[in-house]
C-alpha positions as CSV (number, residue, x, y, z in Angstrom):
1,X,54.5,165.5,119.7
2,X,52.9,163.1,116.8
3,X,51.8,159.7,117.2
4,X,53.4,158.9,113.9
5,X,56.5,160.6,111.9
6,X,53.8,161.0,108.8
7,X,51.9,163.3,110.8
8,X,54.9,165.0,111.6
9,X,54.7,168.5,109.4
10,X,58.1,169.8,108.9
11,X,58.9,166.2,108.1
12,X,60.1,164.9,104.2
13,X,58.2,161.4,104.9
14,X,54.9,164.3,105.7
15,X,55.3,165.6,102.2
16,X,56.0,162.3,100.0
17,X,53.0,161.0,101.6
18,X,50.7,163.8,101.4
19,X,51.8,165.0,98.0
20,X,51.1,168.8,99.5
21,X,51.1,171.4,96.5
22,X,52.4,173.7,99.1
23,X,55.9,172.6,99.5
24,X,58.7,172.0,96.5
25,X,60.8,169.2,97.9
26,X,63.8,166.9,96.7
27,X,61.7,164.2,97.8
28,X,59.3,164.5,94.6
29,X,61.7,162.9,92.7
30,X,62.8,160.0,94.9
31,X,65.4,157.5,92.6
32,X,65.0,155.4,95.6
33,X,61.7,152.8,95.7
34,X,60.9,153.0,99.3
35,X,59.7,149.5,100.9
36,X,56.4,148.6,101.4
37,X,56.8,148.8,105.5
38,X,58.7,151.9,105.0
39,X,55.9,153.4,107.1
40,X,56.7,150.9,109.8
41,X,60.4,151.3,109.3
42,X,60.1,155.1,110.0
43,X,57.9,154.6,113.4
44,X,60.1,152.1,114.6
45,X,61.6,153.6,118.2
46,X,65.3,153.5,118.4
47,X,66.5,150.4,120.7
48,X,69.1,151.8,123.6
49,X,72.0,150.4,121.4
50,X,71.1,152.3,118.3
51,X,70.5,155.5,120.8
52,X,73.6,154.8,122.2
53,X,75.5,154.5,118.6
54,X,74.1,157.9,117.9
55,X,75.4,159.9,120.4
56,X,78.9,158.2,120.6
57,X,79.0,159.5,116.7
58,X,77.2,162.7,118.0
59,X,80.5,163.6,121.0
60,X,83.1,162.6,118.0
61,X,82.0,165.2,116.0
């Protein structure tokens, strides 16, 4: 487990951030002009409402 979902390797948010040559990604070329908290935004934890709003859509699949 990670502390934050930057540190998170296998993670698009790990490569826009760290700009690593490794990796070709789709996120290179974002269209999209991320927030400024977007960092926040992705570390936020999920409320029991928005958990429970997932896995209602997750059984109607």
């Amino acid at each position: 487990m990670v502390n934050s979902a930057i540190d998170w390797k296998w993670s698009s948010y790990f490569y826009r951030e760290k700009k690593s040559d490794k990796f070709f990604s789709l996120t290179d070329f974002s269209y999209i002009k991320l927030p400024e908290d977007w960092n926040e935004y992705v570390d936020k934890f999920l409320g029991e409402e928005d958990v429970n709003k997932i896995l209602q859509s997750i059984k109607r699949q």
